[in-house]
C-alpha positions, 0 to 999 in steps of 0.5 A: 525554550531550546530548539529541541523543546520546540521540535517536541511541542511541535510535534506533539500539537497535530495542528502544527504544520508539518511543513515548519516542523520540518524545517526546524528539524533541519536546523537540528540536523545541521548542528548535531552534524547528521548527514542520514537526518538530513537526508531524511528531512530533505526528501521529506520536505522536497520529495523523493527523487526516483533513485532512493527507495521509499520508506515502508510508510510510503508504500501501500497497496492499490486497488485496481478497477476498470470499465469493461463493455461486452455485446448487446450493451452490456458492460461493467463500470468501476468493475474491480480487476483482480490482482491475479488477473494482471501479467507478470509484468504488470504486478508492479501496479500492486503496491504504490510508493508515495514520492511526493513533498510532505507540503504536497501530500498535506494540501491532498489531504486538505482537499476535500473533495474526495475521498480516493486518488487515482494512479495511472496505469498506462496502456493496461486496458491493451494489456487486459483486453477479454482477460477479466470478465468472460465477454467483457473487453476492458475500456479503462483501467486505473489503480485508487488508494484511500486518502487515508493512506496519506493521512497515516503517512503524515501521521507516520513522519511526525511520530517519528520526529517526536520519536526522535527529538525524545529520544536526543533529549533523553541522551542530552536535554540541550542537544542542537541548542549551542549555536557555536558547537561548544558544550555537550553534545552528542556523538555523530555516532550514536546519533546516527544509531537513534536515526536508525531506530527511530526515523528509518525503523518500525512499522506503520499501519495504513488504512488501505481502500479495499474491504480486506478481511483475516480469513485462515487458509488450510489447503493442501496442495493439490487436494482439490477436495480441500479446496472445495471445502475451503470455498465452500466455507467461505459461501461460494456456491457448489456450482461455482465451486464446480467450474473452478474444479473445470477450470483447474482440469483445463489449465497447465498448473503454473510455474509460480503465484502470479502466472495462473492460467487464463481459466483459472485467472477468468473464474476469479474475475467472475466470482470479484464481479458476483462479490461487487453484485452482492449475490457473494456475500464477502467484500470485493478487495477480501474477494480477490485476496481470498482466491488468489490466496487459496488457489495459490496455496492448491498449488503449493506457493 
């Protein structure tokens, strides 16, 4: 059995280790004499270093939840924090890019202790304050991702191996098998070219931890009375819908999506909090979407 054969099996059977898969590929890599594939296979296997971005199926996005405490003991635990709530500089907690070794992400996995992992998020407690919920001062704030992110993302490396070694073998059955460099080969060139489709192209679905939900938004910009509909539509209550029209009034319209006004950016986090209670019937991640798509779109971004 060639070297080739041996990465596609191992590819294929989902109980290989990924880690010895890898290793293998390298070894591959060496003898076709493909720098990007070792780049790859190097970052894969020990992590990536902060100066090289990430792939897209590295890159997912968080949840946001904190713990919030307000007068005669009342409080929130494990509140959601919409994203809309956050400021301008705080928005890169959004999205989470996955630098760890593949060894360390497949031993997450096997833990199975739980079921979210949490990413810190410094001093955005500070930061939040009396901005979230009317009343409420946040305590604790973190950002969590579902663990079937990593899943996928294991999944993701090993389709592209698969993807590729096919497509190597398609092009030349011994490619990688003449220890000595003598035989047919591939070019370095068109090797590069499979990498590029196979290993850095295409797309990966995540499985993400919020309860996202499709919903099409048909708002013109600064129609409030389609607004009004649109939430309407979607079970918010005429007075809610009332107190945003209020909100809306007392804010200076912002400059872009992510700057709305404190009234405004208040009256999401009252209506994620009615979602999280259940007295909205909608998902709390769908929640936060919803709003701040359908504000932002009132406000013609």
């Amino acid at each position: 059995m060639t070297l080739l054969e041996e990465i596609k099996n191992d590819a294929v059977n989902s109980s290989s280790d990924l880690g010895a898969l890898l290793r293998k590929c390298k070894v591959l890599a060496a003898r076709l004499n493909s720098k990007p594939l070792e780049d790859w296979l190097l970052w894969e296997s020990n992590g990536y270093p902060d100066n090289v971005d990430v792939p897209d199926y590295r890159k997912w996005p968080l949840e946001l939840k904190g713990h919030f405490s307000g007068p005669f003991g009342s409080g929130l635990r494990n509140a959601p924090i919409p994203w809309i709530s956050l400021p301008p500089e705080a928005k890169e907690l959004q999205d989470y890019h996955c630098r760890q070794s593949i060894a360390s992400i497949e031993q997450t996995v096997k833990d199975g202790k739980v079921d979210t992992l949490q990413v810190p998020t410094g001093d955005l407690n500070v930061v939040l304050g009396m901005n979230v919920y009317e009343g409420q001062n946040c305590l604790q704030a973190w950002a969590e991702f579902g663990k079937g992110n990593l899943v996928e993302l294991l999944n993701a490396v090993r389709n592209r191996i698969l993807d590729f070694s096919l497509a190597i073998w398609k092009e030349e059955p011994t490619a990688g098998s003449n220890i000595n460099g003598t035989g047919p080969e591939i070019e370095p060139a068109r090797v590069e070219q499979i990498i590029n489709t196979t290993v850095y192209g295409g797309a990966v679905n995540v499985i993400g931890s919020s309860q996202d939900s499709q919903f099409t938004i048909n708002i013109k910009p600064n129609d409030v009375e389609s607004l009004e509909n649109f939430l309407r539509e979607k079970g918010i209550h005429d007075q809610d819908i009332h107190e945003l029209s209020k909100a809306l009034k007392k804010d200076t319209p912002p400059t872009s999506k992510d700057q709305l006004g404190s009234h405004v950016s208040k009256w999401v986090g009252n209506m994620v909090k009615k979602a999280s209670e259940g007295s909205w019937n909608i998902g709390i991640g769908a929640a936060g979407n919803l709003l701040a798509e359908a504000i932002s779109k009132f406000y013609g971004f």
